[in-house]
C-alpha positions in Angstrom: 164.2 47.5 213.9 160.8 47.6 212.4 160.1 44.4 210.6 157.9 44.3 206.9 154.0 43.0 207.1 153.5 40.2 205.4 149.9 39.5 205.1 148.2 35.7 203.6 145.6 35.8 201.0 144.2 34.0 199.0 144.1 35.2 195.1 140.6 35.0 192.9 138.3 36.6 190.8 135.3 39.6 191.8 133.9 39.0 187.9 135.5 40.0 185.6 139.0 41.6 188.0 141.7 39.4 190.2 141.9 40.5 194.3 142.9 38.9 196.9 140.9 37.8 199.9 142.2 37.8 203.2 142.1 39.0 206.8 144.1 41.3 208.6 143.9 43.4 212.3 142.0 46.9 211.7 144.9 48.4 213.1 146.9 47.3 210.4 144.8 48.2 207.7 143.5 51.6 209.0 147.8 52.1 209.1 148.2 51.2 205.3 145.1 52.7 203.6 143.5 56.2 202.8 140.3 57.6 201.6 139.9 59.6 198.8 138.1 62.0 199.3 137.3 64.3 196.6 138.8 68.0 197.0 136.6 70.9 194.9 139.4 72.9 194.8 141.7 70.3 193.1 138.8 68.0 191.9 141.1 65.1 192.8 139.4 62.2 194.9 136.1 61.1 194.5 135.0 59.9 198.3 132.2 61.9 200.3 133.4 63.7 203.1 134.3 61.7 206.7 131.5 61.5 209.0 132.5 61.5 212.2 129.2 59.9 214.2 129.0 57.3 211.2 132.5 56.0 211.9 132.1 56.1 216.0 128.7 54.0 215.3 130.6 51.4 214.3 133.6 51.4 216.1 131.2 50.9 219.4 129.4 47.8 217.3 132.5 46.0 216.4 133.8 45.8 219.7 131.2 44.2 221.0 131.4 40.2 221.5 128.9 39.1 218.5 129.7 41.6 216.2 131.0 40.8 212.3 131.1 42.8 209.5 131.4 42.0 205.5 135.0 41.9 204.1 136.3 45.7 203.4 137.0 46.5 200.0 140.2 48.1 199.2 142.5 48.6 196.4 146.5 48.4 196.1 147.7 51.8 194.3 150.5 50.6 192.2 153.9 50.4 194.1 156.6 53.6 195.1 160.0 52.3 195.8 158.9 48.7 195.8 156.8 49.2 198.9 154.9 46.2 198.1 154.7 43.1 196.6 152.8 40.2 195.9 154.8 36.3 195.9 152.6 33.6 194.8 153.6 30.1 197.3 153.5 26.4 196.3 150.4 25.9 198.0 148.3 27.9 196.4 148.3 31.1 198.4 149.5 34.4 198.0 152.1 36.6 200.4 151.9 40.5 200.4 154.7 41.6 201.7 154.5 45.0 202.6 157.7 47.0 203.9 158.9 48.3 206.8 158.6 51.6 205.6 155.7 51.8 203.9 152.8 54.2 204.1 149.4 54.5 202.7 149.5 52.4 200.1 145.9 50.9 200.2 142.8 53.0 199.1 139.8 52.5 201.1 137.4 52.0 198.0 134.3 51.2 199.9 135.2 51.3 203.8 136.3 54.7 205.3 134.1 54.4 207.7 134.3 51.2 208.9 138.3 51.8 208.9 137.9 56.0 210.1 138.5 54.9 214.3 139.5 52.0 214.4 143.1 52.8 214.8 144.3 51.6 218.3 142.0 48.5 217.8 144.1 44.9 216.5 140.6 43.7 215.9 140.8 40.7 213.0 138.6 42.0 209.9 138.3 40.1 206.3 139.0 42.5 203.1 138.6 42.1 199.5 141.9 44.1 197.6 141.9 45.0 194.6 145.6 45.1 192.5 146.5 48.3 191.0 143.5 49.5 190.1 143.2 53.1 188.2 141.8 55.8 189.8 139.4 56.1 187.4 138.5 52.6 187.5 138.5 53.1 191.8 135.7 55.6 191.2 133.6 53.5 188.8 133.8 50.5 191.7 132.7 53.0 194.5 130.1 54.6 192.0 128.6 51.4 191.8 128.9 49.8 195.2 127.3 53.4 196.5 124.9 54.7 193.9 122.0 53.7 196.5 123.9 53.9 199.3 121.6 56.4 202.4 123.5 60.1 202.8 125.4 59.5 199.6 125.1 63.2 198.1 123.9 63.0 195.0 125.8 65.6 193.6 128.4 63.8 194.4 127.2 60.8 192.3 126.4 63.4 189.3 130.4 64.2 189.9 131.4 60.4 189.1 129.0 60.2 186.4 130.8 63.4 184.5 134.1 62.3 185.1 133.6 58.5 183.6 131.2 59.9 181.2 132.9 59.3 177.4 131.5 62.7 175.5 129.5 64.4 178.5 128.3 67.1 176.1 126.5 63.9 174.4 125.5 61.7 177.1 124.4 64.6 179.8 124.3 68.3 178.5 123.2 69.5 181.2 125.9 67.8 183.3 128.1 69.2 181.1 126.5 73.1 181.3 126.2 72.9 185.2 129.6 71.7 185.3 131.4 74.7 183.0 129.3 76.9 185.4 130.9 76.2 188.0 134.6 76.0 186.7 134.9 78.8 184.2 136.9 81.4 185.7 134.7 84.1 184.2 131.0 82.1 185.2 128.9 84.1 188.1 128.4 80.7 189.2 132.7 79.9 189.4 133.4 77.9 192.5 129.6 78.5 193.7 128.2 74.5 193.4 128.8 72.1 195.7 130.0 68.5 194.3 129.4 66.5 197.2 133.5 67.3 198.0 135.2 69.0 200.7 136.4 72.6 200.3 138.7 74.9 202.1 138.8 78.1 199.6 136.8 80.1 197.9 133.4 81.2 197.6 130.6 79.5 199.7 128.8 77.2 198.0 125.6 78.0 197.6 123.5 75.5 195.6 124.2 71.7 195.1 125.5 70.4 190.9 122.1 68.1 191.3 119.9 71.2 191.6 121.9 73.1 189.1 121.3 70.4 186.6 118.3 69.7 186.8 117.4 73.4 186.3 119.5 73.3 183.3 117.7 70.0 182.0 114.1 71.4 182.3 116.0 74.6 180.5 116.9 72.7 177.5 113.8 70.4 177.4 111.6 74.1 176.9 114.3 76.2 174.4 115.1 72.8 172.5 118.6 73.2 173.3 119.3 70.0 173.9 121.5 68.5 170.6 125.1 68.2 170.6 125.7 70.6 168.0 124.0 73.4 169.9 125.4 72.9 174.1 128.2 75.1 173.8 125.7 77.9 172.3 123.0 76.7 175.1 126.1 77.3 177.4 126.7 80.5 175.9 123.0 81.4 176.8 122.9 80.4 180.2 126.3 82.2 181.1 125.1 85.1 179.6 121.7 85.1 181.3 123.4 84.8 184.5 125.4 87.7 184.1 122.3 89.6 183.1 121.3 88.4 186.5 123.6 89.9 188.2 123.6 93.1 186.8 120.1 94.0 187.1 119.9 92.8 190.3 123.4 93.3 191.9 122.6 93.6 195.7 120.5 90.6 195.6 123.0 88.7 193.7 125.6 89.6 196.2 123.9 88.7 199.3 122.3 85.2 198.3 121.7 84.1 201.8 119.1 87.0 201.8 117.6 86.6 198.7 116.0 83.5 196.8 118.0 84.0 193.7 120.0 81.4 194.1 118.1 78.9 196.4 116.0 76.1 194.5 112.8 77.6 193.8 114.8 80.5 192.7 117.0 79.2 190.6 114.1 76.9 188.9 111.7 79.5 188.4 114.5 82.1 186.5 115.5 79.1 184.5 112.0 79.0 183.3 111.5 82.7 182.7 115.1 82.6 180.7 113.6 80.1 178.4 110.5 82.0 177.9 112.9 85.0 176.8 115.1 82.9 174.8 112.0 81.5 172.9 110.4 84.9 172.2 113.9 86.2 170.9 113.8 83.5 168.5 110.6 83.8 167.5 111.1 87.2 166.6 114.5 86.5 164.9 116.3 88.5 167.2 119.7 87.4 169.3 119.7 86.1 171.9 122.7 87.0 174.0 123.3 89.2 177.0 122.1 92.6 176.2 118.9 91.0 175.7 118.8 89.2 178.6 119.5 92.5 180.7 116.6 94.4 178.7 113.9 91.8 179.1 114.5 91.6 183.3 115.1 95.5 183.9 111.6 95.9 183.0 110.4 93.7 185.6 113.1 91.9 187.8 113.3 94.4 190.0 109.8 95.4 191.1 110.1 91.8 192.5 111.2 91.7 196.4 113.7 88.6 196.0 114.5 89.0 199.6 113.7 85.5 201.7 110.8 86.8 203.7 109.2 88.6 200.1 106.5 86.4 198.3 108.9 84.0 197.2 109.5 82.6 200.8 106.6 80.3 200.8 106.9 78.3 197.6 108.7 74.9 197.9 109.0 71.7 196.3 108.1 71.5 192.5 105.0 72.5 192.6 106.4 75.7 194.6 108.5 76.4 191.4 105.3 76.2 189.2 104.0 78.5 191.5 106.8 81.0 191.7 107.4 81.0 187.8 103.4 81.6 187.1 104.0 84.5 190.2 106.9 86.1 188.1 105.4 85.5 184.5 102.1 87.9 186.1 104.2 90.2 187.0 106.4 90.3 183.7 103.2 90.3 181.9 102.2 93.2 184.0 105.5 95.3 183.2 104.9 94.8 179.9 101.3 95.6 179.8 102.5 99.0 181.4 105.1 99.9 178.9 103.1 99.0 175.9 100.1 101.2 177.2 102.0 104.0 179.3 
């Protein structure tokens, strides 16, 4: 009959929040915890993806004779059917009893790696535990612990940051744009950003929330767009400028592997041109919606080759995107030049 764990620690304070502080064999602990690793098509979890080499890197260094590493950091989910508890003893120390039957009841807040193959091995680590922490309060820990961490995505981090974020349409409106992009069922972009998740559904995803957003900040920084009162209407815009998109140029917008619509100097550069139409609609007191939209780039969106090997393949960086957007303004300006004079 399988018997419970019963773990020592010792209780204390990391700041301001009590965990306890003890050791345990990596066997043990890669039995009883999980990561949580954030699913796009649920958007529960909040973890980057497992990687594989990362974890097999340090399974090799912690079996060799000098190795050490620093405590793991975990967190006890609150208990299921009593399958834990914590009994404080005479001398000071704590007892986590764990029981027999008992599954993943840790979260591995800041050591998946660490923890990912190290399964068969009773090697003795030290870990930090957190008690009952909320989810929430899990991702603001690992936001912090990881916000410099190398091969973090940092889409991913722009993911926490809207999800702890109080009044996002406040604090980050173009968070808040990139993200309604990307989950309104009727967006051209619905399901097309990637967060830095994992994914098994859906449409590929073909450009990252960070590059999304910053497009959209530069956006709102040249239309003045940027208030509180006025994101749902700057969302408003962009959705309907992105539909524009797609119906003057509808082969292009379908095959995006083939066409620099939607890489980043794409993206960048039609963000600009959008603001230059919705500043010119203003200016002449007209609406600016997505008729307009569709009428300004027929006369010139599609003289363009948007394919990847057209005139668009060589700009990079951002001072390819200054390039591209002076590239597309010339030949906007040419368009126009045409229809004004026959």
């Amino acid at each position: 009959m399988t018997t419970a764990i019963v773990i020592d620690c010792l209780k204390g304070q990391s700041a301001h929040r009590p965990v306890l502080l003890g050791f345990a064999p990596a066997d043990v602990l890669y039995r009883l915890s999980f990561a949580d690793i954030l699913d796009e098509d649920s958007r529960r979890g909040y973890q980057r993806p497992f990687n594989d080499r990362h974890s097999q890197d340090f399974r090799r260094y912690i079996k060799e004779p000098e190795s050490s590493t620093i405590p793991l950091t975990l967190n006890l989910r609150p208990a299921l059917n009593d399958e834990w508890r914590i009994e404080e003893l005479p001398d000071g120390r704590i007892r986590l009893e764990i029981s027999a039957g008992a599954q993943k009841i840790m979260a591995q807040v800041d050591c998946q790696h660490r923890l990912g193959h190290l399964g068969d091995l009773p090697i003795p680590l030290p870990f930090m535990c957190f008690i009952e922490l909320s989810e929430r309060e899990e991702m603001e820990v690992f936001s912090i612990i990881n916000s410099k961490a190398k091969g973090l995505s940092t889409s991913l981090l722009d993911y926490h940051e809207a999800q702890l974020a109080e009044d996002l349409a406040l604090e980050r409106p173009e968070l808040f744009i990139a993200f309604k992009l990307n989950n309104q069922e009727d967006s051209p972009w619905h399901r097309r950003l990637n967060l830095g998740g994992k994914t098994t559904s859906g449409l590929k995803r073909i450009v990252s929330l960070r590059m999304m957003q910053q497009a959209i900040h530069a956006f709102l920084k040249a239309t003045k767009l940027s208030s509180k009162d006025s994101v749902e209407e700057a969302l408003r815009i962009v959705l309907d400028f992105w539909r524009a998109v797609g119906v003057v140029l509808p082969q292009e917008w379908a095959s995006p592997r083939k066409h620099m619509l939607t890489k980043g100097v794409g993206v960048y550069a039609l963000f600009r041109i959008a603001a230059d139409i919705v500043n010119e609609c203003r200016d002449a007191g007209r609406s600016c919606d997505k008729r307009a939209f569709i009428t300004a780039l027929s006369d010139f969106a599609g003289t363009i080759d948007w394919s990847t090997s057209g005139p668009l393949k060589g700009f990079g960086g951002q001072g390819g995107v200054k390039q591209a957007v002076e590239f597309i303004r010339e030949v906007r300006k040419r368009a126009r030049y045409k229809v004004v004079n026959g």
